[in-house]
RODO-2510 file (C-alpha; in nm, 4 decimals, decimal comma):
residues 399
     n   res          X          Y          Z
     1     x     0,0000     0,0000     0,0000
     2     x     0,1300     0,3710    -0,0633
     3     x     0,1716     0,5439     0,2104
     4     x     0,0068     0,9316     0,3054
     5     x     0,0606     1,1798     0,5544
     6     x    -0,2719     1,3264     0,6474
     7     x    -0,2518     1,6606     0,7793
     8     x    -0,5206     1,5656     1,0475
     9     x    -0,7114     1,7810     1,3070
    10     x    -1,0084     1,6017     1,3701
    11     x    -1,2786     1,7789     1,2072
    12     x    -1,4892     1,7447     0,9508
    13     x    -1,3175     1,7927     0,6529
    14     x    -0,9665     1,5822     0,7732
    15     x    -1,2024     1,3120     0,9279
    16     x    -1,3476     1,2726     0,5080
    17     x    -0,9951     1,2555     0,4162
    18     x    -0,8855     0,9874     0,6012
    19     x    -1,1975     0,7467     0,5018
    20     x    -1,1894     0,8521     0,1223
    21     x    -0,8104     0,8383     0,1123
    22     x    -0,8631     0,4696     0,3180
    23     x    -1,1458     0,3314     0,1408
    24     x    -1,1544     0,4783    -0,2100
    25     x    -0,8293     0,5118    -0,3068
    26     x    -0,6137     0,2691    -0,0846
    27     x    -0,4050     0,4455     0,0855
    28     x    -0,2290     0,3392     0,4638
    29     x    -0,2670     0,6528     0,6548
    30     x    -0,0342     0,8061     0,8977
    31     x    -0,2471     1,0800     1,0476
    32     x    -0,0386     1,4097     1,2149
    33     x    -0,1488     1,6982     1,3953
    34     x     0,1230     1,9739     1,4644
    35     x     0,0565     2,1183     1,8036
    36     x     0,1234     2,4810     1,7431
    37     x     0,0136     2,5861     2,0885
    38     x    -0,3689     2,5011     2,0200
    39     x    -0,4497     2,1805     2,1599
    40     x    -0,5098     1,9868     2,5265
    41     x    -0,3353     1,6954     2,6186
    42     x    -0,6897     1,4947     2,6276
    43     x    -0,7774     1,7134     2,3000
    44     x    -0,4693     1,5395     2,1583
    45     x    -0,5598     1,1807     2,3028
    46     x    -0,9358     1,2539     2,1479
    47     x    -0,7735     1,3520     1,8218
    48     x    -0,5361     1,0306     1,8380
    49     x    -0,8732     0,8072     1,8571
    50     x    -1,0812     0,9122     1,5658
    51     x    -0,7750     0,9285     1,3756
    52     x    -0,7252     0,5285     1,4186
    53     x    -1,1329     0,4453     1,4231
    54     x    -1,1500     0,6072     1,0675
    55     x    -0,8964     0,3745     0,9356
    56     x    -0,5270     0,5416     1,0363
    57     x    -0,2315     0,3195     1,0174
    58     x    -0,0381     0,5382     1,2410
    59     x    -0,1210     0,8905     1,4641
    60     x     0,1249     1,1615     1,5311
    61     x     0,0833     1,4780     1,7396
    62     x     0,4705     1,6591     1,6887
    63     x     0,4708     1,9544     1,9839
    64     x     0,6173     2,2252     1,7347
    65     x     0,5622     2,5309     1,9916
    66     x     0,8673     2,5903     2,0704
    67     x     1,0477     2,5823     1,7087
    68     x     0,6819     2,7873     1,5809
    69     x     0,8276     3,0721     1,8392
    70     x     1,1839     3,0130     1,7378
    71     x     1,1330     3,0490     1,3692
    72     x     0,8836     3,2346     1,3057
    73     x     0,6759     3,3950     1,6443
    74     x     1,0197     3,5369     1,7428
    75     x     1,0596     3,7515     1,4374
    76     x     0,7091     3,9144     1,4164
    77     x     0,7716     4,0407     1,8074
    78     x     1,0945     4,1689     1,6942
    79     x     0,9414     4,3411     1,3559
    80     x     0,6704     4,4552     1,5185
    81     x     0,4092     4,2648     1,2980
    82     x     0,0692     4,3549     1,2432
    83     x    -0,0958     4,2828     0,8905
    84     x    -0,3075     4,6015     0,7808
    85     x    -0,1662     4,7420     1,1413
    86     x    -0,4642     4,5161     1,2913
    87     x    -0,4003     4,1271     1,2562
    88     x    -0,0976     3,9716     1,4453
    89     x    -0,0854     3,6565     1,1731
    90     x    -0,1975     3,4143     1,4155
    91     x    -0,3410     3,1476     1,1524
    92     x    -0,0578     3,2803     0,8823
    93     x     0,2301     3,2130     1,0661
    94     x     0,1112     2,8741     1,2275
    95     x    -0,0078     2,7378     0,9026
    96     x     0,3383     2,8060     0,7347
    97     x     0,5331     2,6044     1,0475
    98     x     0,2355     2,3500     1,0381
    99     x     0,3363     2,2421     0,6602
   100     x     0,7091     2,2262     0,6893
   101     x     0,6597     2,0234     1,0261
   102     x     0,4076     1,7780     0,8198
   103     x     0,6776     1,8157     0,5319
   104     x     0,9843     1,6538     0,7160
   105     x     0,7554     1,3819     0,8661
   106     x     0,7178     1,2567     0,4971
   107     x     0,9997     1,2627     0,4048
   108     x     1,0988     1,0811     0,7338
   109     x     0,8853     0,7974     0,6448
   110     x     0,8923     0,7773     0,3134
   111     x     0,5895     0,8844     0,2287
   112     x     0,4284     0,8717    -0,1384
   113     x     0,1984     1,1722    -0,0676
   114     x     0,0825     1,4111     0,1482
   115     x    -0,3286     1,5236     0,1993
   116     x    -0,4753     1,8190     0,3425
   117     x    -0,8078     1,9114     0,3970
   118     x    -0,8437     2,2906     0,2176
   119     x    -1,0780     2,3393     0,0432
   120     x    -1,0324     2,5597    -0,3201
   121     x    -1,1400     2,9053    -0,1747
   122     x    -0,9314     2,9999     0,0817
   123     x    -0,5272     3,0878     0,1457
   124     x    -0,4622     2,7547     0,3349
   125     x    -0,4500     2,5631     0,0391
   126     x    -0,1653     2,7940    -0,1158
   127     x     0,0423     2,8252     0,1930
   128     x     0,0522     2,4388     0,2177
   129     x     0,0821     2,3345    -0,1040
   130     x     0,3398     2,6390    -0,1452
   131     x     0,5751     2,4732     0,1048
   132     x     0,5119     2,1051    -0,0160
   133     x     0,6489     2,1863    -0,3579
   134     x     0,9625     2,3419    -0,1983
   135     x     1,0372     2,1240     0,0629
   136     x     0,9261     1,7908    -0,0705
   137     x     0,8639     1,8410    -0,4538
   138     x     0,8473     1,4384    -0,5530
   139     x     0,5869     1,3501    -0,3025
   140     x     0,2628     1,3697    -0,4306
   141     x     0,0026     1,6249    -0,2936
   142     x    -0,3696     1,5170    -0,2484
   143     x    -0,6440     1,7233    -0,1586
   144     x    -1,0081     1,5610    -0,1786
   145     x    -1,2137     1,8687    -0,0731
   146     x    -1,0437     2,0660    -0,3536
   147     x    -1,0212     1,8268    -0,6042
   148     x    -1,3652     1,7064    -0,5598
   149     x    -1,5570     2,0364    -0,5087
   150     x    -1,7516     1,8984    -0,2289
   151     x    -1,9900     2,0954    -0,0021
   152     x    -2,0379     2,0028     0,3565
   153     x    -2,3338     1,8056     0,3096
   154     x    -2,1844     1,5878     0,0394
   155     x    -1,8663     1,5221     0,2886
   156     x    -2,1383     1,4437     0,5624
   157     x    -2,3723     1,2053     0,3424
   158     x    -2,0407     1,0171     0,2761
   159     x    -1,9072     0,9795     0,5913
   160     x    -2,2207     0,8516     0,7104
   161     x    -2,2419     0,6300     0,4268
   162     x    -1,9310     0,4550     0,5267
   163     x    -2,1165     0,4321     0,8902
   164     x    -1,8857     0,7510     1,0507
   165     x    -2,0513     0,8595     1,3892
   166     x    -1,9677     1,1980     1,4570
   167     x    -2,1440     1,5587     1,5677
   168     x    -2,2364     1,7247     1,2234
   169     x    -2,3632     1,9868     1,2882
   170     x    -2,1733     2,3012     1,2231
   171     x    -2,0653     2,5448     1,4916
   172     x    -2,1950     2,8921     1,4669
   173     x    -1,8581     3,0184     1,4851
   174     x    -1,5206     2,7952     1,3112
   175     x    -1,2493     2,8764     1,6150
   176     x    -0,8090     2,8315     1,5383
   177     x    -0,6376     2,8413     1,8506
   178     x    -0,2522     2,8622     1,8397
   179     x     0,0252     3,0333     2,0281
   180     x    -0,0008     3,3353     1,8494
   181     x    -0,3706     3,3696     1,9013
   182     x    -0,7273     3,2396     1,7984
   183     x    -0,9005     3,3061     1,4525
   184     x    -1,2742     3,3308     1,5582
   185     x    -1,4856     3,2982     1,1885
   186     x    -1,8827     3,3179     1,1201
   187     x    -2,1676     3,4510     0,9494
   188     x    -2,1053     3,7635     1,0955
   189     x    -1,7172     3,7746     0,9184
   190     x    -1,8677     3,7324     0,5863
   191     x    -2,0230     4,0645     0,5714
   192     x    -1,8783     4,4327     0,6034
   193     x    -2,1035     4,5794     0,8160
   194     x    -2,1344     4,3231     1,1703
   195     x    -1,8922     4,2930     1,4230
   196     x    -1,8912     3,9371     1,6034
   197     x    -2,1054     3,8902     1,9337
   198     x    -1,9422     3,8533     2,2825
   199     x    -2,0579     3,4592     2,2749
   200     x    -1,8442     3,3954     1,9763
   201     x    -1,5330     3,4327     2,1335
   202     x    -1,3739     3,1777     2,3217
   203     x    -1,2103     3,4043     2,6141
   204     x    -1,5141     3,5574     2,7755
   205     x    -1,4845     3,8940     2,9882
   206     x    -1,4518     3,7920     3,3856
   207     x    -1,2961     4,0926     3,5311
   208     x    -1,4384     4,4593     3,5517
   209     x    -1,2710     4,7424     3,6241
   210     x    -1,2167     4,7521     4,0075
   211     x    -0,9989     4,4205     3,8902
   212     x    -0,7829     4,5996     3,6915
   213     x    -0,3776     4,4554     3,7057
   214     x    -0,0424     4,6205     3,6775
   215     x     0,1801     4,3809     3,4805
   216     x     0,5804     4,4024     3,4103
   217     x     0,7234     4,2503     3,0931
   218     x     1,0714     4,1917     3,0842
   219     x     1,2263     4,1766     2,7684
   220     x     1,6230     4,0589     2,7101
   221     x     1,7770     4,1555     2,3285
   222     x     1,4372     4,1844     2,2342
   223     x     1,2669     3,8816     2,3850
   224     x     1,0095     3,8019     2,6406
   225     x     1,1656     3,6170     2,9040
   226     x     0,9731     3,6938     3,2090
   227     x     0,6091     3,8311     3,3971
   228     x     0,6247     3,9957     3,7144
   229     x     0,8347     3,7962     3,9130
   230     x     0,9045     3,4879     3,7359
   231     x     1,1709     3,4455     3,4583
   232     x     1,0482     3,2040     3,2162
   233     x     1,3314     2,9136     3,0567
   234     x     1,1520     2,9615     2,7136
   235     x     0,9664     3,2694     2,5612
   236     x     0,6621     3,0776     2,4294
   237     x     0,5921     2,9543     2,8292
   238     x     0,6433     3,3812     2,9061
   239     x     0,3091     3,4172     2,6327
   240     x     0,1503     3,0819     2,7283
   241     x     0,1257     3,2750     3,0968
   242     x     0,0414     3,6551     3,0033
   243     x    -0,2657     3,4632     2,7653
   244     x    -0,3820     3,3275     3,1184
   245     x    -0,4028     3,6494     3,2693
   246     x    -0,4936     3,8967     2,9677
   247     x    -0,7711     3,6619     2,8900
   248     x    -1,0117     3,7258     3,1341
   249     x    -0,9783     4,0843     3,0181
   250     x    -1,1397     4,0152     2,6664
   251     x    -0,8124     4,1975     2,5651
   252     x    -0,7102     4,1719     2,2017
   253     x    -1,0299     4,1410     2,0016
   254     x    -1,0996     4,2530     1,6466
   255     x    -1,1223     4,1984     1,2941
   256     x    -0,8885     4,1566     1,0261
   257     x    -0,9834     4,3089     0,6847
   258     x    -0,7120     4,2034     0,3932
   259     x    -0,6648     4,0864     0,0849
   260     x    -0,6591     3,6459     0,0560
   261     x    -0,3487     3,5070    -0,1522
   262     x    -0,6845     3,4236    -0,4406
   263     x    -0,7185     3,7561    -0,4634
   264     x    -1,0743     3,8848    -0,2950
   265     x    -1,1231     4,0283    -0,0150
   266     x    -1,1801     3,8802     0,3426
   267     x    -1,2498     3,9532     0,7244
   268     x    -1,1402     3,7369     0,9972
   269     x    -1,2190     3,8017     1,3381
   270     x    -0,9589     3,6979     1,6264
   271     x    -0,8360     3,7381     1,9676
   272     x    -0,5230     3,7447     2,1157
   273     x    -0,4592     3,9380     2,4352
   274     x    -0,0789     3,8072     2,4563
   275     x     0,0450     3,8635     2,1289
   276     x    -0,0468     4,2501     2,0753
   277     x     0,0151     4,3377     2,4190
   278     x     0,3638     4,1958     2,3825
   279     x     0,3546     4,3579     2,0379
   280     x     0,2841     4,6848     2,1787
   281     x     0,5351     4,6378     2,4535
   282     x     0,7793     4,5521     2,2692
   283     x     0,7417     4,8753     2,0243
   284     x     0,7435     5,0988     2,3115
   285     x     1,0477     4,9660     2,4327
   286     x     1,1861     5,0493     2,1171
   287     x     1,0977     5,3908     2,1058
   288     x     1,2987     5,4317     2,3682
   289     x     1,6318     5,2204     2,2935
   290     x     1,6946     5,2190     1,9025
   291     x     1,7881     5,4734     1,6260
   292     x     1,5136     5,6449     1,4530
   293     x     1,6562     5,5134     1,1492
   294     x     1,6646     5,1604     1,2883
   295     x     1,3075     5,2351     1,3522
   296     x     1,2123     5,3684     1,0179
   297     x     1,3711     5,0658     0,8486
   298     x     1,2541     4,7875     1,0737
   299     x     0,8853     4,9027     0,9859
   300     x     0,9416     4,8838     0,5944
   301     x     1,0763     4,5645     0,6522
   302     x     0,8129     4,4302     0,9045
   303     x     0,5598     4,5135     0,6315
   304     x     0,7315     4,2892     0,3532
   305     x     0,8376     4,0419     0,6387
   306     x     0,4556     3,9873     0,7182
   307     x     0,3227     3,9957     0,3504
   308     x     0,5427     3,7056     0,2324
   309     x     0,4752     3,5236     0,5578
   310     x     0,0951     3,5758     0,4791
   311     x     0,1157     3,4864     0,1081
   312     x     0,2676     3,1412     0,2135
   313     x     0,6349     3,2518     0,0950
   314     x     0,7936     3,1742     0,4405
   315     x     1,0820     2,9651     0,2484
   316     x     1,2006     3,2632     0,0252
   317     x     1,5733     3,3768     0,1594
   318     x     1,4845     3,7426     0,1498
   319     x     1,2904     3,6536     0,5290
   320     x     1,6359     3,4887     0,6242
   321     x     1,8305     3,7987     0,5566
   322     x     1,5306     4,0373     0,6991
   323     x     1,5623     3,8158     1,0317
   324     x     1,9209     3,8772     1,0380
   325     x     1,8499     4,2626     1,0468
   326     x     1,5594     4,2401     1,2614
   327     x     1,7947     4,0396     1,5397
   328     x     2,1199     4,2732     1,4920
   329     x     1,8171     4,5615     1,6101
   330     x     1,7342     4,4094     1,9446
   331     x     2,0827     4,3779     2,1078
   332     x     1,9856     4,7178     2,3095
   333     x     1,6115     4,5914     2,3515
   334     x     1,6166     4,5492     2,7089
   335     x     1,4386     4,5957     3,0411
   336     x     1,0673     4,5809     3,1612
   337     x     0,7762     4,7531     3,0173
   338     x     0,4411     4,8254     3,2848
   339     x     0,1405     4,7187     3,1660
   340     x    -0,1933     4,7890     3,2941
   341     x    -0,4873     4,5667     3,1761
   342     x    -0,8371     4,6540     3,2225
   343     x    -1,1662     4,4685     3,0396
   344     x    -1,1711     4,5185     2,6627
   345     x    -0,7860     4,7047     2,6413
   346     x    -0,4500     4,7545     2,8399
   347     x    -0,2174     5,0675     2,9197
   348     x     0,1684     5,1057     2,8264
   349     x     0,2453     5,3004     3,1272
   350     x     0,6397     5,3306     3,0718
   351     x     0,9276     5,1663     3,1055
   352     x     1,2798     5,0743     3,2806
   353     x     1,6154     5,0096     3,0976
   354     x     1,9338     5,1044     3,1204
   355     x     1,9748     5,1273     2,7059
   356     x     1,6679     5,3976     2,7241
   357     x     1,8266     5,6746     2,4766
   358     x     1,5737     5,9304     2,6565
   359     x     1,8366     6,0109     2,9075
   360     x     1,7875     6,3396     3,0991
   361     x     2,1824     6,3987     3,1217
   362     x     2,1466     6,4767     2,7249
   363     x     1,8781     6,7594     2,7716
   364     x     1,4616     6,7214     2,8610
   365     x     1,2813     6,8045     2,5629
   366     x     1,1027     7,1521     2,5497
   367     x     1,2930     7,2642     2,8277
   368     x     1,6826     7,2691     2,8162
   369     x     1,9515     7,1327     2,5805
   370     x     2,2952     7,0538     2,6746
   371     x     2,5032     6,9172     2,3929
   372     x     2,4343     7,2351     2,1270
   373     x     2,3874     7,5657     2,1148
   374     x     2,0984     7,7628     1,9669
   375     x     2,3734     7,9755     1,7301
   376     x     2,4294     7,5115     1,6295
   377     x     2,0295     7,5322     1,5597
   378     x     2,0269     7,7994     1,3195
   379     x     2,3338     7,7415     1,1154
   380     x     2,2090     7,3622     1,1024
   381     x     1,8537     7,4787     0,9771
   382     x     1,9968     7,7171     0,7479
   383     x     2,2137     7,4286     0,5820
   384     x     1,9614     7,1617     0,6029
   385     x     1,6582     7,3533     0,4703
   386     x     1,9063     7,5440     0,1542
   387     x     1,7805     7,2814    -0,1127
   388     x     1,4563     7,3189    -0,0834
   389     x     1,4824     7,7030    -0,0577
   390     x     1,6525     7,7146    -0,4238
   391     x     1,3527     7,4816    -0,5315
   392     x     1,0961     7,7452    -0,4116
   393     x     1,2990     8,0883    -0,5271
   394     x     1,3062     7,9401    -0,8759
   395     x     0,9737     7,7686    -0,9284
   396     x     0,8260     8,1051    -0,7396
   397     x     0,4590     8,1136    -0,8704
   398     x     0,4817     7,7999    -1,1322
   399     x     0,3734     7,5462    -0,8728
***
């Protein structure tokens, strides 16, 4: 029998995959599911059961959180990244790690091809299939939903045919829960005009504002290693821990308008409390530590950076060489950052750090100066404004 790796996460669409790709076409299955920071332990062992009733060979659950932060989570805290200066990537990024992860298993066994369960309308289906032909290009790709065309009910009428008991009925709201956040989808995300109800988000508000909590970041060449008091030994357990107490908040909520890799339009809504207060955090310590040419750069560069991580391109070598400028940036990118969160939002209140450039023995601003003169000032405007005062003298009443 040929062998495939089914990129498997228990739903609907992955649980039709592994019965057609069983029963109709032959296959021995060897079901995965890369844990990017979404799933339980007895989620996992849940997972690991249907994936062997419906006919798996073999079930795999790799625990890729840490190397999702490493390679990819790291980089969009230090760039900064938020698509459309809203969305933090959450499904983007994990998706990308997801396929190389499922990728290497392959090619580890030997596989003959590899399935997912996108469907033909939305940017999944590029960003896997994008790094399948890179990293793996002889193994086959299969895709049943896709190649099929099948609606819901057609995948449901089949499954049952082949005596699959399961819930079918469609949640409200489709929910992607990862490191980096939660995608939160519905009826409500498919027009222009709604915003998405309290109940469809899976953090609900349990504080008020008598609750409210000061919180101190501490960030080392950019990182996050620690909250409050405790110093984590990895930075994904730091935003594992500050999701646990942002949560309760409802911090972090919104939706993402953009442009899909198919080329239409589409909103997504999300939350995720950790990543843009750490985002935000991290930014302000900025300010305060680099050049404001470092800064002016990184944010050109954090706009490409996300774009080809969102169009599936994680792979291209241009993203190595941006990391590489993007980690040179945060060797001064240190000390703590107070945080206050209240319900619905959170307050940069300052920070500490011994790299803060805003040091009072160079002059306040708006009061006092001490490394120039104001005789510096004027000869320095004079010079630096000269260009610009030819331009107007001779274009005087042409423009």
């Amino acid at each position: 029998m040929k062998k495939v790796v089914l990129a498997y996460s228990g739903g609907l669409d992955t649980s039709f995959c592994a019965v057609y790709l069983s029963k109709k076409l032959g296959y021995e299955i060897h079901a995965v599911t890369i844990n990017t920071g979404g799933f339980s332990t007895e989620e996992i062992n849940d997972i690991e059961q249907r994936a062997l009733t419906l006919g798996g060979h073999s079930y795999t659950c790799i625990d890729a959180v840490k190397s999702y932060y490493d390679t990819c989570v790291k980089y969009l805290i230090y760039g900064n990244v938020l698509k459309n200066n809203t969305y933090p990537l959450s499904v983007s990024a994990e998706r990308t790690i997801q396929a190389k992860s499922i990728a290497d298993y392959a090619k580890k066994i030997n596989a003959d091809a590899i399935a997912h369960g996108s469907t033909g309308a939305g940017n999944d289906q590029v960003r896997f299939d994008v790094i399948f032909n890179i990293l793996c290009p002889n193994i086959e790709i299969i895709t049943p939903i896709r190649d099929l065309k099948l609606s819901r009910e057609a995948e449901i009428e089949f499954l049952k045919e082949n005596q699959v008991e399961m819930n079918f009925e469609k949640a409200m709201y489709s929910v992607n829960k990862g490191l980096w956040g939660t995608s939160v989808g519905g009826k409500e995300t498919l027009t222009s005009n709604q915003y998405l109800p309290e109940t469809a988000f899976p953090s609900q508000l349990e504080k008020s504002e008598a609750d409210k909590t000061e919180v101190i970041l501490h960030f080392k060449e950019g990182e996050i290693i620690g909250i409050n008091d405790t110093i984590f030994t990895h930075p994904s357990d730091a935003i594992l821990h500050l999701e646990q107490l942002a949560a309760p908040f409802a911090i972090g909520r919104d939706i993402h308008v953009g442009d899909t890799i198919v080329g239409i339009k589409g909103r997504v809504g999300f939350e995720a409390a950790a990543a843009l207060i750490i985002l935000k955090a991290h930014h302000l310590l900025e300010k305060h530590t680099l050049s404001k040419f470092q800064l002016n750069l990184k944010s050109q560069l954090a706009d490409w950076y996300g774009s080809w991580l969102h169009e599936g391109l994680f792979l291209d070598p241009a993203l190595r060489d941006i990391e590489t400028f993007f980690t040179n940036t945060q060797k001064t990118v240190n000390g703590k950052v107070i945080v206050t969160l209240l319900p619905y939002r959170f307050i940069l209140n300052g920070i500490e750090s011994e790299n803060d450039l805003m040091a009072s023995k160079f002059g306040s601003y708006g009061e006092m100066n001490l490394g120039w003169s104001g005789e510096d000032v004027k000869g320095y405007s004079k010079i630096i404004s000269n260009s610009l005062t030819i331009y107007h003298q001779v274009n005087e009443g042409k423009i």
